[in-house]
C-alpha positions as CSV (number, residue, x, y, z in Angstrom):
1,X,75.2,34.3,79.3
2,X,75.1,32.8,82.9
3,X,79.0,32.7,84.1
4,X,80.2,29.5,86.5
5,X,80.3,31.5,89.5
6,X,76.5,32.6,89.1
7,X,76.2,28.6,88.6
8,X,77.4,28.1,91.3
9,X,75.9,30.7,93.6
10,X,72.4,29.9,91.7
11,X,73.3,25.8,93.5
12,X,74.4,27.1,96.9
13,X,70.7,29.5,97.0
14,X,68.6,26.3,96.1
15,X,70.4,23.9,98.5
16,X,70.0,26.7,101.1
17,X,66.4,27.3,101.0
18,X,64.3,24.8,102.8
19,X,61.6,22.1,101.2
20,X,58.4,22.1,102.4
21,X,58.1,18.1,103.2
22,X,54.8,16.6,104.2
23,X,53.8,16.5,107.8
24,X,53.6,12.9,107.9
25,X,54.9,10.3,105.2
26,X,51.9,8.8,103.2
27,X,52.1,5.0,104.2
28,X,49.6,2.7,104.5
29,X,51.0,0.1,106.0
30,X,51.5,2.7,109.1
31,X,47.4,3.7,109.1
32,X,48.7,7.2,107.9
33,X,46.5,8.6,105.3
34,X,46.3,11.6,103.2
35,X,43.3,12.9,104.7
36,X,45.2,12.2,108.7
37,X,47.8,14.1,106.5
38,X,45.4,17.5,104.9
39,X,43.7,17.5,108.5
40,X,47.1,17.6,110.3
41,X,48.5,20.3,108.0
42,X,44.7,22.4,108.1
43,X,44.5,22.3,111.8
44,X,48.2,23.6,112.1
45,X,47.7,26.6,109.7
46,X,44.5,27.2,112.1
47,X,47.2,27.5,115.0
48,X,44.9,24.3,116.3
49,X,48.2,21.8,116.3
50,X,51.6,23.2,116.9
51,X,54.1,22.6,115.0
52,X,55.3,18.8,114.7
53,X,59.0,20.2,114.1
54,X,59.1,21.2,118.1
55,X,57.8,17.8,119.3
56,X,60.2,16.4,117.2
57,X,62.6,18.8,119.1
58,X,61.8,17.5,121.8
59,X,61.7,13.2,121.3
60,X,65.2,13.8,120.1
61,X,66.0,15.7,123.3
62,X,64.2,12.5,125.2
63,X,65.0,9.7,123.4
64,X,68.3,10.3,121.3
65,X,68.2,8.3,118.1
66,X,66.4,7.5,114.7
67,X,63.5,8.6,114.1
68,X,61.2,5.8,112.5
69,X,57.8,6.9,111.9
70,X,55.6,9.8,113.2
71,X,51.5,9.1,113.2
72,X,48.9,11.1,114.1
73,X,45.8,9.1,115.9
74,X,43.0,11.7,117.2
75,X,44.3,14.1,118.7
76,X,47.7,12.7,120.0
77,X,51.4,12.6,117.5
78,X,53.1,8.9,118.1
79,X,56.5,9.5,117.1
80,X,58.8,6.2,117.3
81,X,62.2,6.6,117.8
82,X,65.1,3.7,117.2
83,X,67.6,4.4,119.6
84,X,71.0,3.2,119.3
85,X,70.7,0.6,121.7
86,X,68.6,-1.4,119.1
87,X,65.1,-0.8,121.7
88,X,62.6,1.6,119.9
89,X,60.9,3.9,121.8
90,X,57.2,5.9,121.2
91,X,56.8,9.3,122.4
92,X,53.2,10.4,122.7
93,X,52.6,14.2,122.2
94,X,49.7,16.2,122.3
95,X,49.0,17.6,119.2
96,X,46.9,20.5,120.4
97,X,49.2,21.9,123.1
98,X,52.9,20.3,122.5
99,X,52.7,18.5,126.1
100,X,54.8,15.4,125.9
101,X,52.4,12.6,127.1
102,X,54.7,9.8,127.6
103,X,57.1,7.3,126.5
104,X,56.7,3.5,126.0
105,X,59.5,1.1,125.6
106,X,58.9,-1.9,123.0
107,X,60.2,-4.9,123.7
């Protein structure tokens, strides 16, 4: 018979252990596709990408605020961010080395 306290702990262990989320949100309205989304996740496992979850690091470090969309075109990560300003921002990152490319202010 499970008790409330093994309930309980059973709860706390699930909410601990982290989900494996997709790399990139499936979206066509934002040109991401599943197969930007396989080849993203194959070349990381091939150590080919690093790992979006330091550039990510790293916008927020940059541009503090919500992050809105990430895509992947080429060989480059655009990752938006809506700062709290209202202005949204795009970071461009390197997806093969991690080297922050450059930022572009929308209007």
């Amino acid at each position: 018979m499970l008790t409330p306290s093994f309930l309980i702990a059973a709860m706390f262990a699930a909410a601990a252990t982290p989900m494996q989320a997709p790399l990139l949100a499936s979206d066509e309205a934002s040109g991401t596709s599943n197969a930007d989304q396989i080849r993203a996740r194959q070349a990381r496992q091939r150590g080919e990408f690093v790992a979006l979850e330091h550039l990510l690091s790293d916008a927020r470090r940059r541009q503090p605020g919500e992050l809105v969309e990430v895509e992947l075109e080429g060989f480059i990560y655009e990752i938006e961010v809506l700062r709290a300003d209202g202005r949204l921002v795009e970071l461009e990152y390197d997806a093969r080395t991690g080297q922050w490319l450059g930022t572009e202010l929308d209007d």
